[in-house]
C-alpha positions as CSV (number, residue, x, y, z in Angstrom):
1,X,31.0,-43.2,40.7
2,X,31.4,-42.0,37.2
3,X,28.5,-42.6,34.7
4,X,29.5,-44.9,31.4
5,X,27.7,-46.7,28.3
6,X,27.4,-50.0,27.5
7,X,31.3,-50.0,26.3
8,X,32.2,-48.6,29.6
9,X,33.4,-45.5,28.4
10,X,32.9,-41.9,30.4
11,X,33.9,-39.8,27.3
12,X,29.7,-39.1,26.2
13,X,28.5,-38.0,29.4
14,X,31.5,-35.9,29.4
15,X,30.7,-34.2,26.3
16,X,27.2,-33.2,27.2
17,X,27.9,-32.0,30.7
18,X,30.4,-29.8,29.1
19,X,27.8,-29.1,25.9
20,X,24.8,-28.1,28.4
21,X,26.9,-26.3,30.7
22,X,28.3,-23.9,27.3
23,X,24.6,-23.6,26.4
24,X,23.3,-22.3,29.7
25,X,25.9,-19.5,29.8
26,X,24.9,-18.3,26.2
27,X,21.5,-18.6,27.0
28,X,22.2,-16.7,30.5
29,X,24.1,-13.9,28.7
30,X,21.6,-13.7,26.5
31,X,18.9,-13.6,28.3
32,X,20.4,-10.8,30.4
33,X,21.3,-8.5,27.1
34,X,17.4,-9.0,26.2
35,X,16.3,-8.1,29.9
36,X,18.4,-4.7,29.6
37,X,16.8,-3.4,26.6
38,X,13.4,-4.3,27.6
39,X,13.8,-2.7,30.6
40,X,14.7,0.4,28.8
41,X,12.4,0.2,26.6
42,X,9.7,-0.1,29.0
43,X,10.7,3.1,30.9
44,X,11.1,5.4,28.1
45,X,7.5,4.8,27.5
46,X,7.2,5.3,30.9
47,X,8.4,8.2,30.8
48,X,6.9,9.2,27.6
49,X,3.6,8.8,29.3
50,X,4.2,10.5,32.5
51,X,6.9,13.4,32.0
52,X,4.4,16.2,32.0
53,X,6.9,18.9,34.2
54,X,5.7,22.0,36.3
55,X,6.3,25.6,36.5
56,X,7.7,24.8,40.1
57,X,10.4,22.6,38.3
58,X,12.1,26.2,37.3
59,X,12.0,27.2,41.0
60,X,15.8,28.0,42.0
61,X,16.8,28.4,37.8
62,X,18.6,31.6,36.9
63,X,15.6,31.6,34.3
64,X,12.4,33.7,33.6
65,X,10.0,31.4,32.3
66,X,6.9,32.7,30.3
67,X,3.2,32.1,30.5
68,X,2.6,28.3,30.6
69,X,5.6,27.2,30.2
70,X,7.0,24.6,32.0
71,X,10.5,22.7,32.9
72,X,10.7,19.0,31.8
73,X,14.6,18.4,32.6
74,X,17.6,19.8,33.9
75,X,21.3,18.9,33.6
76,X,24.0,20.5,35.3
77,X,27.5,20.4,33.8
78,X,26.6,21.0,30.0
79,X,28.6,22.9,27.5
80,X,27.7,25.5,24.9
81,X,29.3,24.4,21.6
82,X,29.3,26.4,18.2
83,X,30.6,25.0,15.2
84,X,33.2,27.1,13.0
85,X,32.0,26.4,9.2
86,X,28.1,26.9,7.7
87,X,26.4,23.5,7.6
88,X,23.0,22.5,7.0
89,X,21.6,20.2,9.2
90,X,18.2,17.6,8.9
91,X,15.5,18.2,9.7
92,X,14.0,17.2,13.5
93,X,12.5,13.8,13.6
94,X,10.4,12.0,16.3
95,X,13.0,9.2,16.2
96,X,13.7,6.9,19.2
97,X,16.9,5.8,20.0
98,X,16.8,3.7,22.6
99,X,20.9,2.8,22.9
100,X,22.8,5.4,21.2
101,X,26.2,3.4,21.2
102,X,29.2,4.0,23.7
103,X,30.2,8.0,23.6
104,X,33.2,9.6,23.9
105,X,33.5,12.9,25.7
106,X,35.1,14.9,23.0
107,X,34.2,17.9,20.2
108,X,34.0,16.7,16.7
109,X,36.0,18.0,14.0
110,X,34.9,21.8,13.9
111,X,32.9,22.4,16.7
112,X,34.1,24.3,19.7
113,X,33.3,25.2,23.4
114,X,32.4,28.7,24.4
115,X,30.5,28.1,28.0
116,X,29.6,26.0,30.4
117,X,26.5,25.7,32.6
118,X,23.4,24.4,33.1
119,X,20.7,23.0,29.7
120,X,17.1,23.3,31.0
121,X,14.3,21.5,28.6
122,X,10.8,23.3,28.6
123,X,7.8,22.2,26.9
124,X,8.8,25.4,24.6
125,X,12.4,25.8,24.2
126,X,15.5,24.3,25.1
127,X,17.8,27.0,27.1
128,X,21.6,26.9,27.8
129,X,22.1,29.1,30.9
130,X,25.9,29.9,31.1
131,X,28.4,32.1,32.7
132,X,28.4,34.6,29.8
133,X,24.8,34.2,29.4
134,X,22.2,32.7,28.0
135,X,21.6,30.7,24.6
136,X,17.8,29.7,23.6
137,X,16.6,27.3,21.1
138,X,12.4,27.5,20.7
139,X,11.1,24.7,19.1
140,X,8.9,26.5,17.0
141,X,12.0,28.6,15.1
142,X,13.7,25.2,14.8
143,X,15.0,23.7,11.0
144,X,17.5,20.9,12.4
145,X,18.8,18.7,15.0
146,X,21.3,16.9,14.7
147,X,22.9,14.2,17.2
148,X,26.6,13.1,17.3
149,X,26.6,9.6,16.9
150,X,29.9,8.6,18.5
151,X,30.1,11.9,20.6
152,X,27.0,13.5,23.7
153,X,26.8,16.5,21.2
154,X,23.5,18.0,19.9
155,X,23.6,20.8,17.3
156,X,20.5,22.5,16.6
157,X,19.7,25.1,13.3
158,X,16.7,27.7,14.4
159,X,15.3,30.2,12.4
160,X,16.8,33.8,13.8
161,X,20.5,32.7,13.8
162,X,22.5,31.9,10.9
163,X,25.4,29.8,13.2
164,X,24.7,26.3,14.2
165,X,25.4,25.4,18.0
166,X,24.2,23.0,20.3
167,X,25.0,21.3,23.5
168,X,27.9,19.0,25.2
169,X,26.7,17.0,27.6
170,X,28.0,14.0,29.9
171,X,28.2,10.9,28.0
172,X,26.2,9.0,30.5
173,X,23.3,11.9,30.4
174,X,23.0,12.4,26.9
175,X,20.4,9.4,26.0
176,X,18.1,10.8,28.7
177,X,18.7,14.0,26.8
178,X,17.9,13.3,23.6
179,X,14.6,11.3,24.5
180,X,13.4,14.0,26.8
181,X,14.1,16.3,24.0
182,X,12.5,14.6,21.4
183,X,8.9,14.1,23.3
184,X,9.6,18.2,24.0
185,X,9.5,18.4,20.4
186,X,6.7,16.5,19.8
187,X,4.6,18.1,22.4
188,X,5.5,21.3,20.1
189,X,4.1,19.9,17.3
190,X,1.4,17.9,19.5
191,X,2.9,14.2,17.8
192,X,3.5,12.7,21.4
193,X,1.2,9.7,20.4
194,X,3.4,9.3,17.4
195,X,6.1,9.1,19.8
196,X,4.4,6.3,21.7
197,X,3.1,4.3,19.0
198,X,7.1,4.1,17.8
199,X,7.7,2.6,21.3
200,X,5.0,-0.3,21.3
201,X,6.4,-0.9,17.7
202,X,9.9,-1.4,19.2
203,X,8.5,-3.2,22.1
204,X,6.5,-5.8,20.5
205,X,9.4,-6.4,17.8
206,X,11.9,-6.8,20.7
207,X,9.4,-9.2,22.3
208,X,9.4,-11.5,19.1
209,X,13.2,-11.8,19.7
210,X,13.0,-13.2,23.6
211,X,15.8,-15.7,23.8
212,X,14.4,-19.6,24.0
213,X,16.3,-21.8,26.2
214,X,18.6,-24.3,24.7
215,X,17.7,-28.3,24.1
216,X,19.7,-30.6,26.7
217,X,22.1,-32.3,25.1
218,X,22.1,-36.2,25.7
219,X,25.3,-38.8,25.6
220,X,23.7,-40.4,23.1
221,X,24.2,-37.3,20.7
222,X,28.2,-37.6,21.1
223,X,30.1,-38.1,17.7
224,X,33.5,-39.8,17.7
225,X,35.1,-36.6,16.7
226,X,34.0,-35.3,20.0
227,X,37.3,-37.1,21.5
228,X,39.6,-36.0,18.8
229,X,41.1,-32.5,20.5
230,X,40.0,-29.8,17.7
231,X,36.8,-31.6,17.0
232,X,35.3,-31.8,13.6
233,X,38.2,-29.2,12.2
234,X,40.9,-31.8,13.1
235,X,38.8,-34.4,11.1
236,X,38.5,-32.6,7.9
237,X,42.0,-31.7,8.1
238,X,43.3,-34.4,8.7
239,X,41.1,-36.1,6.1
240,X,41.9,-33.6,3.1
241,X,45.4,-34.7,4.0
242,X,45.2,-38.0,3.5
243,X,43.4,-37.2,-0.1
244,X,46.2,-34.0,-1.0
245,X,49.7,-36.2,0.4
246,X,49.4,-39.4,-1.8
247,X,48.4,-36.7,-5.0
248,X,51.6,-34.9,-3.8
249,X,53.9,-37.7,-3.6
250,X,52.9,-39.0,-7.2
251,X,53.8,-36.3,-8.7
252,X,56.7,-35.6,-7.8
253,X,59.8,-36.9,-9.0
254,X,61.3,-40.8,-7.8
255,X,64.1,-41.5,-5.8
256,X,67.8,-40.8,-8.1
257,X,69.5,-44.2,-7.3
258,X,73.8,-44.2,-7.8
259,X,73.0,-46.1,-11.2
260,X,70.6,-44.1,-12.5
261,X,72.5,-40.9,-11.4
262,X,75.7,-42.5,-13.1
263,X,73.1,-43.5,-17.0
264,X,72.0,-40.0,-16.5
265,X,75.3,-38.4,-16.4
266,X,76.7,-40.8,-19.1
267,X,73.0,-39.8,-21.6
268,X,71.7,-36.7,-20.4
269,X,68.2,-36.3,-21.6
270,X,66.8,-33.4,-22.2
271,X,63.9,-32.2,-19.8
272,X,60.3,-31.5,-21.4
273,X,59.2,-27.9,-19.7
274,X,55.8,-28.9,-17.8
275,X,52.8,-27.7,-18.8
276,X,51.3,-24.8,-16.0
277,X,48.2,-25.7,-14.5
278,X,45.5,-23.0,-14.9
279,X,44.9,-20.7,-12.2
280,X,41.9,-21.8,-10.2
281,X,39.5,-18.6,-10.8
282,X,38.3,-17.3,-7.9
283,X,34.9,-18.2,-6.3
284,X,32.4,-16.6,-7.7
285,X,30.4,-14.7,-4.3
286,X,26.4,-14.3,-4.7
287,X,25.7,-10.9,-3.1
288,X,22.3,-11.4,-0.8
289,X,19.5,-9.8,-1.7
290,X,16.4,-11.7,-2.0
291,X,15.3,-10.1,-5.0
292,X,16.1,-6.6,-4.1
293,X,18.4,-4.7,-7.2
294,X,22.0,-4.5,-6.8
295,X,23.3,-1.6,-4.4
296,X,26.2,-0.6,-2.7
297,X,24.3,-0.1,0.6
298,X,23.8,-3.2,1.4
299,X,19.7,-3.0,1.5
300,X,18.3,-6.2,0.6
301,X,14.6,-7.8,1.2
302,X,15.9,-10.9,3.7
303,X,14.9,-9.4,6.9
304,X,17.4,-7.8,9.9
305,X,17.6,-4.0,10.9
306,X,14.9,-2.2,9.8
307,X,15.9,1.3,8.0
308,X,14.8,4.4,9.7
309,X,17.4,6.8,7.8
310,X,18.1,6.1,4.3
311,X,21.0,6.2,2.4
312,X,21.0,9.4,0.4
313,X,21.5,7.3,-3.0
314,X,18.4,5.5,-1.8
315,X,16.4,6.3,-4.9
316,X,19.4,6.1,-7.5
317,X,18.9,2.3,-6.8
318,X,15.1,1.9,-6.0
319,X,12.0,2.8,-7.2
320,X,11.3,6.0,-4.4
321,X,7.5,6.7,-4.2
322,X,7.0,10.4,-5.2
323,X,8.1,12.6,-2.0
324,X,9.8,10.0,-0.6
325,X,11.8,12.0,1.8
326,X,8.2,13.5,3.8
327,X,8.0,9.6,5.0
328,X,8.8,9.0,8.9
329,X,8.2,5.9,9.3
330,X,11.0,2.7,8.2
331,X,11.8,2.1,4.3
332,X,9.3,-0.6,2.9
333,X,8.4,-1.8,-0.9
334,X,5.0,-1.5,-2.0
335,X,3.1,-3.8,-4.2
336,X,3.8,-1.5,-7.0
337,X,7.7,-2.2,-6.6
338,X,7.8,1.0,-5.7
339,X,10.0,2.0,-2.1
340,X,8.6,4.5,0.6
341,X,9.5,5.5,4.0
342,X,6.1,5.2,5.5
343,X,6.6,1.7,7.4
344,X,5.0,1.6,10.9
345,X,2.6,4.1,9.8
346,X,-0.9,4.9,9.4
347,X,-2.1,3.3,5.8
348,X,1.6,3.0,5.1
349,X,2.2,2.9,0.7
350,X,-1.7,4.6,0.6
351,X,-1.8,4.6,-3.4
352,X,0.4,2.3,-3.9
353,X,-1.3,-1.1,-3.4
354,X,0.0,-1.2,0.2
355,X,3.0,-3.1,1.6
356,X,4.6,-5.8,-0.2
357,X,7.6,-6.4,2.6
358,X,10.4,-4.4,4.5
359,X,13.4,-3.5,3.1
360,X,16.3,-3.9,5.7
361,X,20.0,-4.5,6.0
């Protein structure tokens, strides 16, 4: 037997079956996105913590390896890439990148293959072993890295070679490859820790955003719109239209009766021209930025994505702390007004009054 209300009427438990039933689903989904990423989170630093490797990793590898050194990874089926013009690329970062977007197997603009085999990743080097031979990248000769974001290429810049190549990997390997490569690094320049502390950070900010589940709706929160098909929309429309017809309809002209088409053909009077209305000027749109100066990239002080790579005009449009660029931490503003790139870090804006809040976008 169908539930009513006191009129009798089904129409309110309808509407918050049908309202509860829509928040559980986007509650459900998600619930389910936040589950994925904290699970990845949580291995990477995992990972971070226990991906040590062993000389007997290199067991079976068409490679030599030298005193102490060790094999952290392996990945068959990569591709030794060169690209065809000079660039310069930035310098390597300990940045994590948890999802690196859906990538495409393909070469960017520029860059070609020249081999094919298997990328091996010691705690020293990473090593291309191919069928025309062998290409080497140490860590220690290294001046830039560089990862494709909408492709699974790395490019990497090293002292003793003036062309820039890299490595083509699957698309569903290449995250796994550019974390393992990045705590290689690190070990390199003994900054593992720094590479942990990043992932607490990211976990306890993705823990702040855990999805809450949704207030049940009750019958007794129905509207009447809720039985007009289109809702509140229909209501406003049809409402501005009662207010826009009658407006219409006054002002424009009456019905010609015979008579008064005969007088008028017998007198014509001569029309007066209308006056033209103004155009309306358009709306006037308040750019968001919380107090933060005007700039074309968008960076404002209203909190959302934290900025880990600047704009390069960064400092055309903010007050940059002096040697702004040796920050590695997320773009802040100090007490001073003054921006740095030493968020997340030890005594981040040291000299400058400390942290007055984060500049996002």
């Amino acid at each position: 037997m169908a539930m009513t209300d006191s009129t009798g009427s089904t129409w309110r438990y309808t509407w918050a079956r049908q309202q509860n039933e829509r928040r559980r689903r986007a509650f459900r989904t998600d619930e389910r996105a936040w589950r994925r990423r904290d699970d990845e989170l949580r291995r990477l630093r995992a990972l971070a913590v226990g991906l040590r490797g062993t000389a007997a990793s290199g067991v079976g590898l068409p490679l030599a390896l030298s005193p102490g050194e060790v094999v952290l990874w392996t990945m068959p089926g990569a591709q030794l890439v060169e690209v065809r013009h000079t660039s310069v690329l930035p310098a390597p970062e300990l940045v994590v990148e948890p999802d690196c977007g859906r990538l495409r197997h393909r070469l960017p603009d520029g860059v070609r293959a020249t081999d094919a085999g298997i990328a091996v990743v010691t705690n020293r080097r990473l090593v291309l072993v191919g069928g025309r031979g062998r290409r080497d990248w140490a860590y220690g000769k290294m001046t830039g890295l560089l990862h494709d974001p909408a492709a699974p290429v790395t490019l990497v810049q090293v002292l003793d070679r003036r062309q820039t190549s890299g490595v083509l990997l699957p698309p569903g390997r290449a995250a796994e490859f550019r974390f393992v490569l990045t705590l290689a690094f690190a070990d390199a320049i003994e900054q593992r820790a720094a590479v942990l502390a990043q992932l607490d950070e990211l976990i306890a900010v993705h823990a702040e955003s855990t999805p809450f589940r949704p207030a049940i709706a009750t019958p007794a929160q129905a509207r009447i719109s809720a039985r007009i098909p289109g809702g509140r929309r229909t209501v406003a429309v049809a409402a501005a239209l009662t207010l826009v017809v009658p407006a219409v309809l006054a002002e424009s002209d009456p019905p010609v009766t015979p008579e008064v088409a005969a007088a008028a053909t017998a007198a014509p009077v001569p029309s007066r021209p209308r006056p033209l209305s103004p155009a309306p000027s358009p709306p006037v749109v308040r750019e968001r930025r919380c107090g933060a100066p005007a700039n074309p990239m968008g960076y404002d002080y209203c909190g959302g994505e934290r900025i880990r790579r600047p704009d390069h005009r960064v400092c055309d449009w903010f007050d940059c702390v002096p040697e702004f660029w040796a920050g590695r931490g997320y773009l802040v503003l100090c007490r001073d007004g003054s921006v740095s790139l030493t968020g997340g870090r030890p005594k981040p804006c040291a000299g400058h009054d400390g942290v007055r809040r984060t500049v996002d976008r």
